[in-house]
N, C-alpha and C positions, 0 to 999 in steps of 0.2 A: 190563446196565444197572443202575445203584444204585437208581432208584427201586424198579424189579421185587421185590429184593431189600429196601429197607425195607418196603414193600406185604406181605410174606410173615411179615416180623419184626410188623409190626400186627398182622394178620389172625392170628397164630396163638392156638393157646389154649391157655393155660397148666396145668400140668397139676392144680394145687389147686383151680381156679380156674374160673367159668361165666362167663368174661368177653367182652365185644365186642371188634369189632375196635377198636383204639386212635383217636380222632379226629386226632390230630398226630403228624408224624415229622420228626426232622433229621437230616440227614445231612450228614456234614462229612470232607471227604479232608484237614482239617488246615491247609489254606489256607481253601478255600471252604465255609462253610455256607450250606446250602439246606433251605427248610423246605416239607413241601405238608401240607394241611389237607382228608384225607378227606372231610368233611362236603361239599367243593363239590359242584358239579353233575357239574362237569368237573377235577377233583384233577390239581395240576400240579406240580411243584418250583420252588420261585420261591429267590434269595439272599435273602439277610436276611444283616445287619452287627450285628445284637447277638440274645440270646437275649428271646424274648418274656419279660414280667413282670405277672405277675397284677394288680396295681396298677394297673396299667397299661391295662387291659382295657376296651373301651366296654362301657358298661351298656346 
């Protein structure tokens, strides 16, 4: 499963680096992107049709 597999590319740790795991992942087979957002309760893969934009962002 691709999520498994981005969950793994987050979570790991870098080797210079005392970092967490990553809050956001996209993953894209090139048609479809999907993004899931660690922080929920319940982290899921959801599509998404454009890349999020910090601007963009509710305060």
């Amino acid at each position: 499963m691709h999520e498994d597999q981005s969950e793994g590319y987050a979570a790991a740790k870098l080797k210079y680096l005392d970092n967490e795991m990553l809050p956001f992942v996209y993953e894209s087979t090139g048609d479809v992107t999907r993004f899931t957002d660690y922080r929920d309760k319940k982290p899921r893969s959801r599509p998404v049709f454009t890349f999020h934009r910090p601007e963009r962002a509710l305060v």
